[in-house]
VEXLUM-92774 format. One record per residue (C-alpha): x, y, z. Coordinates in pm, 1 decimal, decimal comma. Each point is the difference from the previous one (the first is absolute). Layout:
node x: X&y: Y&z: Z $
...
END
This chain:
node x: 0,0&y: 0,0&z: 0,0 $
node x: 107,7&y: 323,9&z: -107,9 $
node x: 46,4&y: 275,2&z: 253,5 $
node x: 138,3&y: 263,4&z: -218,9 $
node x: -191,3&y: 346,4&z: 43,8 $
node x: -206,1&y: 116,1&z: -264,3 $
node x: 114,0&y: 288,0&z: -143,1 $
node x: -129,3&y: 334,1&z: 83,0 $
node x: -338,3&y: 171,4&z: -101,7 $
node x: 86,6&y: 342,1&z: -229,3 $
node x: -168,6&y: 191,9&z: 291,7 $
node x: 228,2&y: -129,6&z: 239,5 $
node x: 263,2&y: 74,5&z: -222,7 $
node x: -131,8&y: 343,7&z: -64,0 $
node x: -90,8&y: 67,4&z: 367,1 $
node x: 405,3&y: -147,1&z: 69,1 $
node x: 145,0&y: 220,8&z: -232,1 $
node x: 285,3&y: 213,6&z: 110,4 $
node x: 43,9&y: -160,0&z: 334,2 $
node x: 340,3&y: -136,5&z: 140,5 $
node x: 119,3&y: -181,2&z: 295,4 $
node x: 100,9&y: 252,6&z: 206,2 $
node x: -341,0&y: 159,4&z: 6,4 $
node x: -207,7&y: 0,3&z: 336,5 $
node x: -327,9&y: -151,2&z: 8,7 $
node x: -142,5&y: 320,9&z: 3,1 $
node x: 183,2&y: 156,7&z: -362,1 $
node x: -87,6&y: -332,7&z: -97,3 $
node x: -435,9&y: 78,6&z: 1,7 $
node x: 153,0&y: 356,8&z: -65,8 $
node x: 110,4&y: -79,1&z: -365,4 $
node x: -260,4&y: -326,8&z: -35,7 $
node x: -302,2&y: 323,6&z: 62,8 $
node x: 144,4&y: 201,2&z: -254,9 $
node x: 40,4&y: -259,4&z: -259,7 $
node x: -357,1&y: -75,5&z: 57,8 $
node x: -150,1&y: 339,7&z: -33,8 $
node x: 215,0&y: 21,9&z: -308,8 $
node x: -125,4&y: -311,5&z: -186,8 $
node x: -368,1&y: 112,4&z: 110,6 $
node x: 56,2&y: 361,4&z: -146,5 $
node x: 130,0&y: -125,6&z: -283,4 $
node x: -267,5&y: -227,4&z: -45,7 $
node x: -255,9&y: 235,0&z: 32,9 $
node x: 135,3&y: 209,1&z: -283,1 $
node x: 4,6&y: -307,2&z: -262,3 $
node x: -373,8&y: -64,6&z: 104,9 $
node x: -148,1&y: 357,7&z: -33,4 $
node x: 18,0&y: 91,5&z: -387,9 $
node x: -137,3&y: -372,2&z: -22,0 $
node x: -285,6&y: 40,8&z: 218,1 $
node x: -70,7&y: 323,2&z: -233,9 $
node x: 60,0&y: -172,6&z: -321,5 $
node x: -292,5&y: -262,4&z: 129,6 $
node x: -224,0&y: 284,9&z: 112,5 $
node x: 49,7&y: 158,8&z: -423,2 $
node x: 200,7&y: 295,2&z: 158,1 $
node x: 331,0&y: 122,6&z: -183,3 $
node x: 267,7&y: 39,9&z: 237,0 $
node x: 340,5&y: 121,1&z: -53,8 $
node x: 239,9&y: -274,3&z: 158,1 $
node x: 316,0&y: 218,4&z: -31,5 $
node x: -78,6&y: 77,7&z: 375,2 $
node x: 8,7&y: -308,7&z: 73,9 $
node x: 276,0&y: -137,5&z: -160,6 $
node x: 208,9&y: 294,1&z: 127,4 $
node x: -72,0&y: -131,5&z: 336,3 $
node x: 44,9&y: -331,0&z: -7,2 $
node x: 311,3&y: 86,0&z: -182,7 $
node x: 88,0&y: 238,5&z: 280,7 $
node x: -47,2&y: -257,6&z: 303,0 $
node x: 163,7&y: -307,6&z: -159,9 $
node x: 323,7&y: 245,8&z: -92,9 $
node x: 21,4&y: 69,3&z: 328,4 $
node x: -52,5&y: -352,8&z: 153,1 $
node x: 249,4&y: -154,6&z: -265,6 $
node x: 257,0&y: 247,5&z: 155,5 $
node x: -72,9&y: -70,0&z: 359,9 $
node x: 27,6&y: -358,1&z: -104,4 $
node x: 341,7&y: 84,4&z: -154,6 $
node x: 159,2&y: 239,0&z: 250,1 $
node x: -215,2&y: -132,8&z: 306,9 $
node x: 11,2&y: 373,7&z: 133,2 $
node x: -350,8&y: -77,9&z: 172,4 $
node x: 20,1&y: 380,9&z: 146,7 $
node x: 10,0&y: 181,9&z: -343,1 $
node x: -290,1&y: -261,9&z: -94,8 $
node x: -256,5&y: 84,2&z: 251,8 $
node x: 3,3&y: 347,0&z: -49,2 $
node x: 17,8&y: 19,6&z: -371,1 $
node x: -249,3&y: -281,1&z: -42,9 $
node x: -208,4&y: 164,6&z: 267,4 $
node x: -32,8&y: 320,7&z: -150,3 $
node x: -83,0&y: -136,0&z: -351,9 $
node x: -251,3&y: -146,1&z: 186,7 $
node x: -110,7&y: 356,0&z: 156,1 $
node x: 14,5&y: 179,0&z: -320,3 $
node x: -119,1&y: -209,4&z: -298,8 $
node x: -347,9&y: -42,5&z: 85,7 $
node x: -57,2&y: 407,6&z: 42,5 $
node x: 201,0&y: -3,7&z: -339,0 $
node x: -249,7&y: -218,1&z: -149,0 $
node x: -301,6&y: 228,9&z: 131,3 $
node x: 150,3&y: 327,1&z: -103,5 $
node x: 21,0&y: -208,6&z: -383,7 $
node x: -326,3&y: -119,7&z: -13,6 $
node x: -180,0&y: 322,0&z: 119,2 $
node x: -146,0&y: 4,9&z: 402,3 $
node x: -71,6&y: -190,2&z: 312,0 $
node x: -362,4&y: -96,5&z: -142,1 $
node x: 131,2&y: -73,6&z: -368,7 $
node x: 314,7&y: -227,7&z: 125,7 $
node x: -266,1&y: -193,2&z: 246,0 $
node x: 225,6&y: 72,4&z: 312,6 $
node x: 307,0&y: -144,6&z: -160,7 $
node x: 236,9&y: 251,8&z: 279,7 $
node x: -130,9&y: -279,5&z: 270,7 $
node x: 291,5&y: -201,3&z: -112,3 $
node x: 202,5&y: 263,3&z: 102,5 $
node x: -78,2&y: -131,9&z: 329,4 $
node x: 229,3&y: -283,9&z: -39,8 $
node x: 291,2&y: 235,9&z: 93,5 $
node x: -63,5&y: 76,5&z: 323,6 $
node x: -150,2&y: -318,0&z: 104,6 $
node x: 357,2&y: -137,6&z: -130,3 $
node x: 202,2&y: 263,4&z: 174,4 $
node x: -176,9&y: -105,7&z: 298,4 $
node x: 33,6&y: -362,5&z: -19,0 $
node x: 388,7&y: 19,1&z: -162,6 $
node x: 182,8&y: 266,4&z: 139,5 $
node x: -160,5&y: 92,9&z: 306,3 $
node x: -302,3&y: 205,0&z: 182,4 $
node x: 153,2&y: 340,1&z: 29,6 $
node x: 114,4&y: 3,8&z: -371,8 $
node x: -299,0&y: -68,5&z: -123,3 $
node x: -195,1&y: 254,8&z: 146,0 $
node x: 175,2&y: 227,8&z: -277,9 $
node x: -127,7&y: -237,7&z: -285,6 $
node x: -308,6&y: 58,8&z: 130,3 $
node x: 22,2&y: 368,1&z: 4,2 $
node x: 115,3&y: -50,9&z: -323,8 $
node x: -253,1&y: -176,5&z: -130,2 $
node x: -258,6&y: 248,0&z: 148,3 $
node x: 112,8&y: 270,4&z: -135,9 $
node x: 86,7&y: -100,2&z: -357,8 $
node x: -429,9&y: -80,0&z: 66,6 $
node x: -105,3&y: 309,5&z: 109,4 $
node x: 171,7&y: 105,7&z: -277,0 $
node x: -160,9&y: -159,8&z: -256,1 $
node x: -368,9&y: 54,6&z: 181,3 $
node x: 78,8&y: 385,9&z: -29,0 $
node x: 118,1&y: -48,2&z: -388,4 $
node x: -315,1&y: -190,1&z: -70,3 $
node x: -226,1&y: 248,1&z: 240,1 $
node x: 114,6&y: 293,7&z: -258,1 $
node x: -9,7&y: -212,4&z: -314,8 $
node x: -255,1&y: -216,4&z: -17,9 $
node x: -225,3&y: 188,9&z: -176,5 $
node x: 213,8&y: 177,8&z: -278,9 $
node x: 154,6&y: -396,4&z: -67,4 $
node x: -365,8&y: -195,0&z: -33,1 $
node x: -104,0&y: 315,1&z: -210,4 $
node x: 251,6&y: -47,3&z: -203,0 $
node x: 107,4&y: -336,9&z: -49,9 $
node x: -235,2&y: -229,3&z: -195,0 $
node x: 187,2&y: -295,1&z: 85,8 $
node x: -103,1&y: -35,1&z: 345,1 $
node x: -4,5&y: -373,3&z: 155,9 $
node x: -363,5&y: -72,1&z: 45,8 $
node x: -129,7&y: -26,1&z: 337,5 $
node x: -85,0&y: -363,4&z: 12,1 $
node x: 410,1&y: -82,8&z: -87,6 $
node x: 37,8&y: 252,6&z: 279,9 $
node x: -169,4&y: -153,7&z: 234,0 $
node x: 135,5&y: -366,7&z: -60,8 $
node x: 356,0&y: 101,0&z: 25,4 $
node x: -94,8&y: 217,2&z: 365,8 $
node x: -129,9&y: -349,7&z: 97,7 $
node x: 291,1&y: -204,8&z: -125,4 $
node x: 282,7&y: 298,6&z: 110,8 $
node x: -188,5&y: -42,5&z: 330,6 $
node x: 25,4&y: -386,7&z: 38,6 $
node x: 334,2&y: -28,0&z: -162,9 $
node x: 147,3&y: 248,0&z: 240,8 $
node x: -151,8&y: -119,7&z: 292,6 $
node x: 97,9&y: -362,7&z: -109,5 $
node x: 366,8&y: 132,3&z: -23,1 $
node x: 45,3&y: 153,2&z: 305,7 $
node x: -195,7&y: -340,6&z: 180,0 $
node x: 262,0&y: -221,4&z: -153,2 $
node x: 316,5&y: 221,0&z: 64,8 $
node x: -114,4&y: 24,1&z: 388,9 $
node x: -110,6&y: -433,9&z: 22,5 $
node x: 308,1&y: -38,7&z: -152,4 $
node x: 231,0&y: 199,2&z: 239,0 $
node x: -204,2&y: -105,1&z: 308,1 $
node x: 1,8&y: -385,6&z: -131,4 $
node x: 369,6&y: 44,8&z: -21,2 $
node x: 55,0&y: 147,3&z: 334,2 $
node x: -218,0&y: -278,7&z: 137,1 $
node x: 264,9&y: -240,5&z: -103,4 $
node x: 282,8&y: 241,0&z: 97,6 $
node x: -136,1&y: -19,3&z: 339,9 $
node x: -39,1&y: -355,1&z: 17,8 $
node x: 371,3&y: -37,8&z: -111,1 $
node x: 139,1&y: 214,3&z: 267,0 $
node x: -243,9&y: -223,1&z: 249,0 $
node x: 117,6&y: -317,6&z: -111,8 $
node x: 373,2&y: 142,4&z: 36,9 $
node x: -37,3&y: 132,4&z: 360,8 $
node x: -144,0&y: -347,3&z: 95,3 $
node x: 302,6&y: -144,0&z: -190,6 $
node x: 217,4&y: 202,3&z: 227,4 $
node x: -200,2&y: -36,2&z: 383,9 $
node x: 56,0&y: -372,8&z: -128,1 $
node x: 372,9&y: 15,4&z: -15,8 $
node x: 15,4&y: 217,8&z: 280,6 $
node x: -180,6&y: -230,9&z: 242,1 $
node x: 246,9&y: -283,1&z: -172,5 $
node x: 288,8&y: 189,5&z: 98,8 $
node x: -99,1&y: 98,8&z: 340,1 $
node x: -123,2&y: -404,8&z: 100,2 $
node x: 384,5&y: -70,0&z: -155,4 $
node x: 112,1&y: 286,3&z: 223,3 $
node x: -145,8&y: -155,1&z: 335,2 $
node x: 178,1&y: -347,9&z: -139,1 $
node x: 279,5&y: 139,1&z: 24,0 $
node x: 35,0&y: 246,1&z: 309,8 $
node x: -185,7&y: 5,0&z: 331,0 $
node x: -355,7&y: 222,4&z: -9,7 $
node x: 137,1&y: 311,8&z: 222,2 $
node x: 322,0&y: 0,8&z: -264,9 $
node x: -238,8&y: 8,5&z: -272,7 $
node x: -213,4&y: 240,6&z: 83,8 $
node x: 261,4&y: 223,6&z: 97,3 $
node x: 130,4&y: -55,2&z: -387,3 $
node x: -299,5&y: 84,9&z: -115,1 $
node x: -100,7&y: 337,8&z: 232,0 $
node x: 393,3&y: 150,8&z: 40,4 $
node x: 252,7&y: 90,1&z: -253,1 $
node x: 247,3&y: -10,3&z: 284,4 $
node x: 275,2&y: -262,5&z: 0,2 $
node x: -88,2&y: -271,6&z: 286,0 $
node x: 249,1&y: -46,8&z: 234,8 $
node x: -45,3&y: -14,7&z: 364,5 $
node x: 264,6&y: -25,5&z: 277,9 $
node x: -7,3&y: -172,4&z: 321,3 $
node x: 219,9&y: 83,4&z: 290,1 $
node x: 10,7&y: -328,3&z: 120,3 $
node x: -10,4&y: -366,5&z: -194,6 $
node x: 17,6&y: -333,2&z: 103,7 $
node x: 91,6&y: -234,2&z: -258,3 $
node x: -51,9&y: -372,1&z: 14,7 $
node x: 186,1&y: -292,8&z: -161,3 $
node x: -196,1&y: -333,9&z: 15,5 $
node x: 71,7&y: -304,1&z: -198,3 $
node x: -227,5&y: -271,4&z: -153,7 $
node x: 111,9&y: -344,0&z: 79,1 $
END
């Protein structure tokens, strides 16, 4: 009977990209989070121009193929160079920026069906990646590159749906704010099962090593009181000091075993 392993799933060897040896458990989900929101951003921008093509809409798909251009650039290189640092932030900000880039392109907040919610992804991964206090400042980011665009689209709306006779009909609208919605929400569900998942087992390896180690430390004190009487022992154990007692007065005894 066999026992070779079968060989790795491409998630697992998309989700174990970029990681080495020497990296702690924690860079470890660090790196496997990223990977993960990458592949599901990219994703997501292969599937929209299709779900339009179904629905009869013309979309222009040199959006999208700028951005999945974009993100697999960059993941190739942090593949290459491993400089997981340069990664995060660069591949976090495309992910701040692009879908704002793809709203101001196709017209408004209403028009684009919500597509700045994937924006979202960048502070949700600055949270999860780097750290709490550092991603309070993607979330500023993100809010205000929003309020932004609400305040463009407050003083424009009317002048661009006067003028523009190619307006995506409401209905297309309106299936794309439901799908945005669910995709997004699905996103940011699997990033955070995934990372709590994988601290889960973290947890349980770091509980399964300290019982590994009260184990070997109850072996070596029973081999301890083998060895010496109890009051030397414990005096090992409680003192750094080096045991050596004096006695002013000793009476030694020679006796032989016939």
């Amino acid at each position: 009977m066999s026992s070779e392993k079968p060989p790795p799933s491409f998630v697992s060897q998309l989700l174990n990209a970029g990681i080495t040896s020497d990296d702690s458990e924690e860079v470890r989900l660090n790196k496997s989070l990223l990977m993960l929101a990458t592949g599901l951003f990219t994703m997501t921008a292969m599937l929209w121009p299709m779900i339009y093509s179904a629905l009869g809409k013309s979309f222009s798909t040199t959006l999208p193929l700028l951005f999945q251009l974009i993100l697999t650039c960059n993941m190739l290189l942090y593949i290459k160079t491993r400089n997981f640092d340069f990664f995060r932030v660069t591949q976090l900000g495309v992910f701040l920026f692009l879908p704002f880039v793809t709203q101001w392109a196709i017209g408004n907040f209403i028009s684009s069906s919500g597509v700045i919610l994937w924006a979202l992804i960048a502070p949700i991964g600055a949270l999860l990646c780097i750290g709490a206090s550092q991603s309070v400042g993607w979330f500023i980011a993100w809010a205000a590159l929003t309020a932004i665009s609400g305040a463009m689209d407050y003083y424009l709306a009317d002048p661009l749906f006067s003028a523009k006779t190619d307006i995506i009909p409401i209905r297309t609208s309106l299936i794309f704010f439901a799908i945005n919605f669910i995709a997004v929400a699905a996103s940011i569900y699997l990033l955070l099962r995934y990372s709590i998942l994988e601290k889960r087992k973290m947890q349980k390896r770091l509980e399964e090593t300290y019982a590994q180690l009260m184990f070997e430390q109850e072996r070596a004190e029973n081999l301890l009181l083998n060895i010496l009487p109890a009051p030397v022992a414990d005096r090992l154990r409680n003192t750094n000091q080096t045991i050596a007692d004096g006695f002013a007065d000793v009476t030694v005894m020679f006796a032989g075993v016939s």
